[in-house]
Structures are given as C-alpha cells and as structure tokens.
N, C-alpha and C positions, 0 to 999 in steps of 0.2 A: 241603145243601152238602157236599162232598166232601171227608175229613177233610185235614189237612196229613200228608205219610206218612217217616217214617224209616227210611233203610233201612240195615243194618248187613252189610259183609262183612267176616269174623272170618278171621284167616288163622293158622296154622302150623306153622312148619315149623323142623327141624333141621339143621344143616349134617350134608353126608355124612361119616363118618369124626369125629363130636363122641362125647365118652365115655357110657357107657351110664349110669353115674352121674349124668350134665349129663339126659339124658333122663329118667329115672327123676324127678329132681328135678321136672324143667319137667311130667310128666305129676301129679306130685302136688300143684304148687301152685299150677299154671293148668289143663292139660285136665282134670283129671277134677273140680274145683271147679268150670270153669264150666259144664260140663254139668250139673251134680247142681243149681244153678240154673237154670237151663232149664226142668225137669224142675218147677223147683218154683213158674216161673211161665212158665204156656203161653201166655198173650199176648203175651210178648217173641219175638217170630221174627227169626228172622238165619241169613245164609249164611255155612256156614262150609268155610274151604280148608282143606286139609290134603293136604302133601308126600307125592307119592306113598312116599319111603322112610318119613317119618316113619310113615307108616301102615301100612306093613310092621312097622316097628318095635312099633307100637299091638299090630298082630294076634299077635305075637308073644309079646310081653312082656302084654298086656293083652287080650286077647279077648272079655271082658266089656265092655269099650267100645264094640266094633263093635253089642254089642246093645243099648247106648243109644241110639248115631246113628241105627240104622234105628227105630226108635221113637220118635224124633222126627223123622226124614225121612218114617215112614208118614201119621206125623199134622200135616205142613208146617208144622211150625215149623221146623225146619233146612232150606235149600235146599244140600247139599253142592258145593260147587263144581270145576270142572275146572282144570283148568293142566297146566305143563311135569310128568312125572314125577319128575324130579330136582332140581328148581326153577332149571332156568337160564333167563341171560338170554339170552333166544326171539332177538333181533337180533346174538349173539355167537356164535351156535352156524350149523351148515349149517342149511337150508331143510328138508330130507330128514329130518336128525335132529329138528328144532324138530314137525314133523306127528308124528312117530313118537314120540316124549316126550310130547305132548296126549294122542293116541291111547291109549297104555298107558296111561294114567291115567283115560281116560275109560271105557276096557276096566275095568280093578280097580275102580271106582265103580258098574258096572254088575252087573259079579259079585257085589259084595260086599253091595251096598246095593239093586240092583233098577231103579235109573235112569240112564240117561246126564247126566253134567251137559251142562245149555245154555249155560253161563258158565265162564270161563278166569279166573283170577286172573294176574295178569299180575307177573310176578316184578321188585320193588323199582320195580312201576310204571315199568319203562324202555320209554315209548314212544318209536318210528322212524313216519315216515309210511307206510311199505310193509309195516306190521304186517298192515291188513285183508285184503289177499291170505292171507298167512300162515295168520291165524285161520280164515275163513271155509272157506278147502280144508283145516282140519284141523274142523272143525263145528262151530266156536264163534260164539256170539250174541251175545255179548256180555264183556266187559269193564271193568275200573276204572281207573280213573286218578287223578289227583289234580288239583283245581282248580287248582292251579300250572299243569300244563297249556294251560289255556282260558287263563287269563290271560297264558300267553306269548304267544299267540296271538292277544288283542286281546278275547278276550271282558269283560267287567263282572260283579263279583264275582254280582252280582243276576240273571243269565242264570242260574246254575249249578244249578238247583233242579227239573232235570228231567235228560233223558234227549237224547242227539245222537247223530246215523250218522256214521262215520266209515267213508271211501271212500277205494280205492287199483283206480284200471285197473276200473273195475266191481264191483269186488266190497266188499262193505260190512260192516260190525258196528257194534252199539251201544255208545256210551259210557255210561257211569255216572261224574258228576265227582265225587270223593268229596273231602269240605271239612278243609282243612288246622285251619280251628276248631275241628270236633267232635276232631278230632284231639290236640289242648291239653286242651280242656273235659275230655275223658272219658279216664282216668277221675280226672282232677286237682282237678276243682272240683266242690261243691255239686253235686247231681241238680237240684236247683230251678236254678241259673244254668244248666245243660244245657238245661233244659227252658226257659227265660227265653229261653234263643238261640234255640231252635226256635220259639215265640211268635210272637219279634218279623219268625223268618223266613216265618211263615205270615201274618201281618200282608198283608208285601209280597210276597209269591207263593202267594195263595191254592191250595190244591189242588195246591200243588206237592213237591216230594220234594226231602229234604235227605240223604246219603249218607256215609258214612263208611267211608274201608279202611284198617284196622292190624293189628297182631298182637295173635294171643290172648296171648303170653308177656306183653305190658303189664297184663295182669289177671291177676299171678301171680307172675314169674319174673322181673321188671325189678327192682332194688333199690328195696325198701321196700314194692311194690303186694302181695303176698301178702296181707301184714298190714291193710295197707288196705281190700283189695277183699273180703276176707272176714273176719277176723277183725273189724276196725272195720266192716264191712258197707256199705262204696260201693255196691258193683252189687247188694246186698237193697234200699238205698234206691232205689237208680235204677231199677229194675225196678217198686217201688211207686208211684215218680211218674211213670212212665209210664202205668202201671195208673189210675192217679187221673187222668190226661188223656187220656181214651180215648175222650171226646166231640169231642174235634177233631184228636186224634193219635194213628195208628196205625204202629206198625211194620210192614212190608213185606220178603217173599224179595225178595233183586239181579234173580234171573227176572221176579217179579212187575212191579219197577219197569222194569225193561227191556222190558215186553211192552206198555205204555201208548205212546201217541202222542209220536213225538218230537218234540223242539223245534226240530229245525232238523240241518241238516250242522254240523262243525268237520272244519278243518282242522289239526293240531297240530303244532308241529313236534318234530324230536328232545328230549324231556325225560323228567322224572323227578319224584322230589318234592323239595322247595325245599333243602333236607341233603344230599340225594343230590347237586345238581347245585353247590352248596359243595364238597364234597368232592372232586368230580374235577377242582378247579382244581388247577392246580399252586400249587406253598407259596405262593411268593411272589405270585402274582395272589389264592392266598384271601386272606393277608395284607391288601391293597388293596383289595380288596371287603368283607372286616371293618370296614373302615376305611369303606367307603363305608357301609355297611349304620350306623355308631354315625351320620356323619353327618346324616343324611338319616331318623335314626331316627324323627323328627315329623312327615315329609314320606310318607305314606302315597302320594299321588299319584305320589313319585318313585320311592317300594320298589317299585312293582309292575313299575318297567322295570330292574328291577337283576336280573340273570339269571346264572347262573356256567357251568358247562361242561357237557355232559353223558357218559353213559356211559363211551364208549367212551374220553374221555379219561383213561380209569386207563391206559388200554394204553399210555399214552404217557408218564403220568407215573411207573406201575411197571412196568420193562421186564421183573420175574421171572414180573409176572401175562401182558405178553404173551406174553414164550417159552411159559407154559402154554399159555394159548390158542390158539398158533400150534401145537403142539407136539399141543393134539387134535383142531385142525384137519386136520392131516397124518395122525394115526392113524383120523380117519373116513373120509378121501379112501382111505386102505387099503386100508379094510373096506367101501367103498362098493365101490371096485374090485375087491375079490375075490368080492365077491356078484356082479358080471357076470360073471367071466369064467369059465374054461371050470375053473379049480382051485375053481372058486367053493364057498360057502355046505355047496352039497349034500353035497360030499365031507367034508365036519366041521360037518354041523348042530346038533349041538348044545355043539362047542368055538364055534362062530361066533355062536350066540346067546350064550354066555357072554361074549364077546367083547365085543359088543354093547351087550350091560347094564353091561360094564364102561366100556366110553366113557360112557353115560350118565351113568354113577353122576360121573363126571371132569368133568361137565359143570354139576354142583350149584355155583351162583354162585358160594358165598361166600366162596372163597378169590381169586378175581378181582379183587376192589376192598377197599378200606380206607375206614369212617368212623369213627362211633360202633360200627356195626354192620360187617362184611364181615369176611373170614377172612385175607385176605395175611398181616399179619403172625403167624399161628397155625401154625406147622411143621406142627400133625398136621393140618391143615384141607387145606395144601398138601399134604400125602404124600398123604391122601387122593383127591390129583387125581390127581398120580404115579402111586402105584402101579397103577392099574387101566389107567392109557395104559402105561405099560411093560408089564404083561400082555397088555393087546389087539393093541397094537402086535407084540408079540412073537411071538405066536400070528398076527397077519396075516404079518408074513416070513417064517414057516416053511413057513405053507402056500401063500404066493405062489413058494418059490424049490423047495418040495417037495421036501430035502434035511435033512441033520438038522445038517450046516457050511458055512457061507457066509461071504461077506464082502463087504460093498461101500463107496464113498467118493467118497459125489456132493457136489458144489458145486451151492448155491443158495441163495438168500436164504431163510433158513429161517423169520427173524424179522422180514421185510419193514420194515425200517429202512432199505435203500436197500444194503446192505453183504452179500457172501457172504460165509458161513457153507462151514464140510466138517461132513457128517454121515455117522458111521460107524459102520454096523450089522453087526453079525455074528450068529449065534446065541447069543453069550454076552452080546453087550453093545449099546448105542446109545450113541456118543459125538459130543458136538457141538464143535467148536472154531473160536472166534471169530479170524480172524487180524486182523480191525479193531479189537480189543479185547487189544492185548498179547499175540496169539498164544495166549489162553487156551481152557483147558476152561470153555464154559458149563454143560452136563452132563453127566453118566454116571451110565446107567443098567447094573444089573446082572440082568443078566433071569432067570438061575434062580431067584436070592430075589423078581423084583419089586420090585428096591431102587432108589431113584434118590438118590443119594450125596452132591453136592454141595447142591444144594436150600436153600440161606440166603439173605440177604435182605441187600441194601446199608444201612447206618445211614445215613439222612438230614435233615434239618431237616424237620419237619412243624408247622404253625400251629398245634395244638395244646399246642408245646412250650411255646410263648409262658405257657401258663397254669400250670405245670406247679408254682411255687415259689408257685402259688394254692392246690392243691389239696388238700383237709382229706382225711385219713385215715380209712376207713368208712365208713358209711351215717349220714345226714344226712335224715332224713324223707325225704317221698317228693314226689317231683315229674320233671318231663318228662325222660326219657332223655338227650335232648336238651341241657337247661337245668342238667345235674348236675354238678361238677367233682368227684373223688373220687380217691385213690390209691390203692394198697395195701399202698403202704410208705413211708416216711418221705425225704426226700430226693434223690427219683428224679432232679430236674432235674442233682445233681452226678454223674449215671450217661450223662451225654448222651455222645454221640459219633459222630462222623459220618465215614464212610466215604470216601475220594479214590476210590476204584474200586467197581465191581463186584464180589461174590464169587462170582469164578470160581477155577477150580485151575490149576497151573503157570504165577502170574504172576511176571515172574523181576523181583525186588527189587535195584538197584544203589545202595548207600546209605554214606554213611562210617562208617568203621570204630569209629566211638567210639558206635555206637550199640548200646544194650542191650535185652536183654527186657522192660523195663519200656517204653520209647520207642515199644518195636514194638507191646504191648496198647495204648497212649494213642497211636495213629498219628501217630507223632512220628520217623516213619525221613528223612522229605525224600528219598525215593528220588527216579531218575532218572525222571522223568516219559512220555519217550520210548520207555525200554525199559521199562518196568510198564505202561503203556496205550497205545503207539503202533500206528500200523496195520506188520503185519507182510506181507511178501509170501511169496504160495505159489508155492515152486520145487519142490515135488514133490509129489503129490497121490496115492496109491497104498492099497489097501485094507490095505497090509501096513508102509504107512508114510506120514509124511509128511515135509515140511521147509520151517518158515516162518523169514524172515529180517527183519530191519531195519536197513536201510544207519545210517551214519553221522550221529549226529545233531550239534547245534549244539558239544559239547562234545570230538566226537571219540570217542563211545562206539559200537560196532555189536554185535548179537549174533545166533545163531541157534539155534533150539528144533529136532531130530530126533525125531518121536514113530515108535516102533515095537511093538508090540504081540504078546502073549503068550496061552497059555489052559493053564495051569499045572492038571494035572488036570481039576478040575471049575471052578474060577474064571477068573477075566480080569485083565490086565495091562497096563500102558501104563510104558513105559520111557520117559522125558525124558534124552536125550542136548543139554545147551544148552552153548555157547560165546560168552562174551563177549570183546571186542578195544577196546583204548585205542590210538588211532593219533596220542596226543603222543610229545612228546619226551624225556618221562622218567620211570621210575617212579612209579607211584603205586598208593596202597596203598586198598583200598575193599574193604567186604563183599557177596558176593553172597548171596542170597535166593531160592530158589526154594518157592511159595508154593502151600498147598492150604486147601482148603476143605471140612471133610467135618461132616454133619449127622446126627447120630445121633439126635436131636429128644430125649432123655429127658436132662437134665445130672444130675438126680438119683436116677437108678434103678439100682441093685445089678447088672444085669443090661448094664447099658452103661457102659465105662471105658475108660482109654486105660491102655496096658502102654508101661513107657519109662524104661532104665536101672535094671532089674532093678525096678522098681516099679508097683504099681495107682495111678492115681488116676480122681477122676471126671472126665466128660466137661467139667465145668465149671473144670478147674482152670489155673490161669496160671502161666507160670514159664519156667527154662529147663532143658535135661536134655543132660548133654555121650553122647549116643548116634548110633550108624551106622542102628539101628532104629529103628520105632516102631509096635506096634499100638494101633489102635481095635476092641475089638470091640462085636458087637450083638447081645445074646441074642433079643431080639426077633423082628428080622428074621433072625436064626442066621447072622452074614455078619462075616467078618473082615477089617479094612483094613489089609494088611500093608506102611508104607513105608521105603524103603531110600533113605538118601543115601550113598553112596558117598564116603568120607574127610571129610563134612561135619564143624567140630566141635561143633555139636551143634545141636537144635530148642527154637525158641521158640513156643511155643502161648496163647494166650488167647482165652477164651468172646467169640462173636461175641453182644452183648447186644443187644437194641433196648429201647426206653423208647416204648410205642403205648398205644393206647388204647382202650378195648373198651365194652359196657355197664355191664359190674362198675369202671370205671373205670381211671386210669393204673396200667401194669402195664409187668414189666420181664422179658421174655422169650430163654431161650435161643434162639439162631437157628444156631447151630452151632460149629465150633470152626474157627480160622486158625492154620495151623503153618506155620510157615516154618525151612525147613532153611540151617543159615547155614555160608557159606565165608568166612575172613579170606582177601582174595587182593595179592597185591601182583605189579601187572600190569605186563609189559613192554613198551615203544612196539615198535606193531603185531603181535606176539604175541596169539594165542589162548589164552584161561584156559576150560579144559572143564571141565564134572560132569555128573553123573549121577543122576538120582533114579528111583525104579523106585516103584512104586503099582500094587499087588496088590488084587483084595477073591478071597476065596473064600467058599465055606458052610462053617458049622458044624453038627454035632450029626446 
C-alpha cells in the first residue's frame, strides 16, 4: 500500500530595504540552523523558496550557503522553488512585469543551482482566478495555496489531501492546498500530536498527501522559536518521529506531489490565508467579524462560511499603500514605453536595465499591506519602495523628453479614487497635488538625492488597538505569531491618536486663536474643516505654476493656495502664495496654519535634526520656536529642507507617532514630523489676509 506522503514548502524571504542587522540575525537563527538539520537527516525532504533578493543577499554576505543548497538539491532532498524575484503580489503588479519577476528568478536558480524551478511560490498566497494564465506563460507548474482557499470555494476539509488544476481561458497549473492545521501544529505542539494529525489524516485518505506552506523565519526568528526549535530541539525531535514512521509516512518535494494524478479541477476565487483576508477588512467590519468569529466559536459548520476581504482591499483601506501602487504602476507604464519607442532601451541599455531592477525591487510586497506581518507602517520598508520609483522614474523622463530641463503639469486621476490629481514633473522634482484633498501636496519627490520627502502615514483606529491595554511587555514563551499579544513598552494605548486628515503638505489650518502647541500635537485645533480637506478648484494649471481655490463655505470663510516653483542652484522649490477671506460683518480674530509634512524616517539618529531659532533638536522633538526659518536636515540622504514662512510668528512641530503592530509585537514608531507655521490674523469683512511659505530641499555634502 502506498505510504501516506508530507509534503512541506519552506519559504523565505526579507522585505527589500530591512536592515542588514535584521538579516544577519534571521540567517543565524533560522537559515543556516535549518539547513545544518537537513543535512543531519536526509529523509526529511522539503521545498524551499527563497526571495530572489534575499538570495543575493545570501551570496553575498554568505556564499557558503549556496554550497549547502546545491548539495542537497544534487541529492533531492531540497526541491528549490521559483516565484516573483522581488516577492510581489503577482495580481498588484502589470502582467509584463509579473513574467519578467518569475523569469529572473527562475534564470538565478538555474545559474546558481543547475535547475530551473517547476514551482512558483506564490507570495502571501494571494490568489485571483486569472492567475493560471499568468503562471503558465511565465512556466510555472505549479503552485500553493492555502486550504482556506478550497474551502471558500465549497470544497470539504477531507477533499484537501491531494493535488487540483486550476484553469483560466485554457491554460492550466496545479494546486497544492496547503492545511492551515499543520500550520498551528508545527512547530507549536508535540512532533507525536503532529504526527497523531497525519495518522488520523491517512486513516481517511489513504495514499493521500497532506501539505503545508509557511515561513522558515517560524523556525527561528519569530519570538521565542529559536530557542525552541533548536536549543530545546522541536525540529531534532520531529525530524526523529518522522524518521520512526517511515513505514507508512514519507515526506515528498512540492514537484513530486504535483506530478501524481490529480484530484479533480477547482475553481477559487479571489483569496488568501484566513489572517490575511482579517486584515484587509476595514476596522470597523474586522471589528464585527471578531465579534462573529467569538460568536459562532463552537459552531465549526458556521466558521467555515465567515470570510473577510481580500487583497486588494488594503488599496482601499490604506490609501499611502495605494498612491505607491499606483505611483509604480505609472513608472512601469514609463519604462514599458520607452522600451518601445524610438528614444528607447537601446540608447541607455544599461541606465535602463538599472532602471528596471529598480522598479522591481519597489515591487517587494511588504510595504503594501499591514497585519501581524506587511511593512506600511515601517518608514524604511516604504522608502524603500520610493526611492528606486523616484530613480526609475527619473531616469525614464530624461530620457523620454532627451533634454537635461524640462517641465510638465498633466491632470489625471493619478490614484484612481474617482477624483484628479496635477502631477508635476521636472528634472529636479515629481510633485503630486490633491485639489480634492484641501489643495494639498500628496508627494514630492527630489530626484537628484532619490528622496521622496513627505512619505508618512495618517494615525488611525486599527482593531488591534482594542487589545493594546492587554498586552504584556516581552517575550512570553512561545506560540503562534498569530496567537501572541506583546508590546515593547509600557503604556502604548495612552500614545494613541488618530489623525482628521491625510499627511499631506500645505494643508492650510483655520483654527481659533486660543489654541496652542500643545492642542496642535494632541489634534485638538477644531480647524475649519472645509478649508483643511475641502475640495479645491483648479483655475490655473501651468508647469510654472498653479492656482487652486475654494469658494465660500457655510461660515463665510473662502481661500486660495498659488504654487510657483523654483531650482535654486542644484535643489527644488515650491513657493505657497495662500489668501484666506471672511465675508461677515465684523472682525474676527482666528489663527492661520499652513501645514507640512516631512519624513526624515531616523527620529533618533545624530545625523538627522531640525535647525530652528538658533537651535539643534532631534527629529523627534515637540514644541513651539518663535522663527521666520526652519531647517530639516538629512545626512543620510545628504538633502536639506529649508522652510521659510514669511512674518509667521512662529512653528509648531510634533513627531507624527503611530502605535502598529508587527511580529516582535505593539510598537510605537516615528512616521515623520508635522509643522505647522502659525499666523495670529484678525480678518476684515471681505478683505483678503495673504502669506507666504517657501519649501526648499537641496543636497548636501
């Protein structure tokens, strides 16, 4: 009789742009442990992924590693597997680039190792139905998923224990359902209750195959498994009682189980794994599905039809992750265009491959979405998208307009919310400006450094805050990533604070006069809600200028913002010329606000400070400073933020904080700084009250 077979796909990967430290770590107390197990029992076979950069990183930093894998790739116990090179999500990215990401990857696997992989790991298991076209024209055989899947989809937990095609328009690939139990089980419980599940699954599916797809970093780098999986020896014993049941249960390469007879078609629809598709609810519906899930906690029949969102709804519920998205959508549509045309590729082959790689690299998930796991709220995870679309980008306009100054200032929906957008590129800079969003800056980019300057993150309620005055301080043994509540400092829930707006730059703040520095850090101004977020109209639309307005609202307030623009030496400029008008009948006296947003990402590094009233402080610091100036600068990026308010009497600044959540648990993260430059005005019925604010970056050094 033919054994019952396990089949394990081991994945990982680093987010692009994570510190070499975070790597260095993760390769000492998961990759190179679990190999040197491997190594010390050859009857455990398993496929493993591994992120095309992370593996740059590997051959880099580690080289001796490479000649472990091909040493046990010669001798099939590893089946190395393919995917995206960057590890994006294949359904968020073009078509073009999703082939060309497998491809590289599948290319360095061949190079490196001697085989093309047959199998794509499929990044955070986000499946779309129009994936098997996708894979198939890039030459993938197969793929994993997660049993959540089939069971959206009407399958019975008991079908799962094999292999299915999935078909889009003809063209087909295999599934691999990989089971959210072994998932729990390993490496949390007992090898014998691991093996007890396996048992009772060969019981009732004789000859069949039970699968499992997670990360290597859970055997290592998750808090608490280090210690577990090797020092306490989880994965020696699970490896020996596997070994000791090798009369009726064998581990299996993904290849392997993919190449037996499948079980039938499925159809799937849009999903993910069961966390993932939690997470992309909005608060208030995860909220309400929490609620249903404690419910219905005993009712197993009824958990299986409780479903939450998938994917793509981050794009909706974080609109910073879709600007990115849309933002490297646009820089591939570019680079796709300049490889056609007649300026194309050939004239700057190997600026254009550079290019290239840079988009890819912007295409690494993790800053995309938010759970336990995804990178949104991680500044450097986002810069890391940034910077490389400001460079690709940059390098695609120069050599589309084949000039060394330019300028242009097209209208369109840039961030397909339904609303135009003015986007204004020049050789020095890309700036976007929302006039449905208070006439504001959503970004600027500075393109000689590769800097993209505003880049912060709106505070807002997440369902996880709910637990936050739960969560015990450090490491608490070990169990599912998932199942942990932790912090990393004492009191975070009184750090909460939630954001009215967007942070964007030059939102103009109309607020009463009695309000102070303090009021403005604890979002307590009660600005004019019309003129800080109302939709503005475009009356002048010019590469050398602009002029958004907003009539008159309920109170009798109108104002209008004039942007004109500069390139001071080697830097870039944007002059805010704004007028606000009170059309009552008698003076009144109110503070104006004109408001930025700049994200220098390090609050505590020597090398980044704000200069203001003759004084250093750090990036992190609150308060108010009666000055006409104010610099930011950034050793790092070598880029100076020089702002000027004109007779303002003085700026208020505090660290834009968020309170998220990560694997190492609740953590309370710089996300950039909010200044706002303050005018006391006492306005005359129908009189115009003007200022002036001026925002410089240049290089340094």
């Amino acid at each position: 009789m033919a054994r019952f077979q396990l089949s394990l796909l081991i994945h990982a990967h680093q987010p692009v742009g994570n510190f070499d430290d975070v790597l260095a770590r993760a390769y000492e107390k998961a990759y190179l442990p679990f190999i040197q197990l491997l190594f010390r029992h050859p009857a455990l076979r398993v496929g493993l992924h591994y992120s095309g950069a992370l593996l740059e990183w590997i051959e880099r930093a580690h080289p001796e590693y490479f000649d472990m894998l091909r040493k046990l790739a010669e001798r099939k116990q590893v089946e190395l597997v393919g995917g995206g090179f960057y590890e994006p999500i294949l359904v968020a990215i073009p078509e073009e680039d999703a082939r060309e990401q497998i491809q590289r990857l599948a290319d360095y696997l061949a190079k490196n190792f001697g085989e093309r992989p047959r199998g794509a790991w499929l990044t955070e298991r986000v499946w779309e139905p129009q994936l098997p076209t996708l894979l198939a024209a890039a030459g993938v055989e197969y793929t994993l998923v997660d049993d959540n899947h089939f069971l959206s989809a009407g399958f019975e937990a008991q079908q799962l224990y094999g292999t299915y095609v999935a078909e889009d328009r003809g063209a087909a690939v295999r599934l691999i359902p990989g089971l959210k139990a072994l998932r729990y089980l390993i490496p949390y419980r007992n090898p014998e209750e691991v093996v007890g599940y396996l048992r009772e699954a060969a019981r009732g599916q004789p000859g069949g195959i039970a699968a499992m797809g997670d990360d290597l970093e859970k055997f290592g780098v998750w808090p608490g498994t280090h210690n577990h999986c090797y020092r306490d020896g989880w994965l020696e014993k699970f490896a020996a009682t596997l070994e000791t049941n090798q009369d009726w249960l064998e581990t299996v390469l993904p290849g392997e189980a993919a190449s037996g007879t499948a079980l039938g078609r499925a159809d799937l629809p849009a999903c993910s794994y069961a966390e993932m598709m939690e997470w992309a609810l909005p608060t208030s519906a995860r909220l309400r599905f929490q609620a249903l899930e404690r419910e219905f906690a005993g009712r197993e029949d009824v958990r299986l039809f409780l479903r939450g969102g998938f994917w793509r709804n981050f794009l909706t519920k974080y609109p910073e992750a879709n600007l990115m998205q849309k933002k490297m959508l646009l820089v591939s549509k570019k680079l796709r265009e300049l490889e056609t045309s007649a300026k194309g590729a050939k004239t700057f082959p190997k600026q254009f491959e550079q290019a290239k790689t840079e988009l890819f690299s912007s295409q690494c998930n993790d800053a995309y979405w938010h759970g336990v796991f995804g990178g949104l709220y991680a500044p450097h995870l986002r810069t890391a998208v940034w910077r490389p679309l400001v460079r690709a980008e940059a390098f695609a306009d120069a050599a589309a307009h084949g000039r060394k100054r330019f300028a242009e200032a097209d209208r369109f929906d840039f961030d397909c919310d339904g609303r135009e957008e003015i986007y204004l590129t020049t050789n020095r800079a890309a700036v976007l400006f929302s006039p449905g969003d208070g006439g504001t800056v959503e970004a600027l980019d500075f393109r000689p450094a590769g800097a993209t300057l505003i880049n912060s993150i709106m505070r807002r309620p997440e369902a996880y805050h709910t637990k936050l005055a739960l969560a015990a301080v450090g490491h608490a043994g070990v169990a599912s990533i998932h199942d942990q509540v932790r912090a990393k400092e004492p009191d975070l829930e009184q750090r909460l604070k939630y954001d009215r707006w967007r942070r964007n730059a030059f939102r103009l703040l109309l607020f009463p006069v009695s309000r102070n520095a303090e009021d403005y850090e604890n979002l307590r101004l009660d600005e004019n809600a019309a003129i800080a977020g109302g939709e503005y109209q475009v009356r002048e639309c010019l590469p050398g200028g602009m002029l958004l307005a907003r009539g008159p609202d309920g109170g009798g307030w109108s104002a209008e913002k004039r942007f004109s623009f500069s390139t001071p030496k080697e830097g870039f400029g944007v002059v805010c010329d704004f007028a606000v008008t009170h059309s009552g009948n008698a003076p009144i006296e109110m503070a104006v606000g004109l408001e930025l947003a700049v994200n220098l990402l390090a609050a505590d590094k020597p090398d980044r400070y704000i200069e203001v009233a003759g004084e250093r402080r750090p990036l992190g610091w609150a308060g108010a400073a009666p000055a006409s100036e104010m610099c930011l600068v950034d050793g790092w990026q070598k880029i100076r933020v020089t702002i000027q308010a004109q007779d303002a009497r003085d700026y208020w600044v505090a660290p834009i904080e968020t309170i998220s959540e990560s694997e190492e648990g609740f953590e309370r993260v710089y996300q950039g700084s909010q200044i706002l430059a303050v005018w006391p005005v006492i306005f005359q019925p129908g009189k115009a009250w003007s200022g002036r604010l001026m925002f410089t970056v240049s290089p340094i050094g």
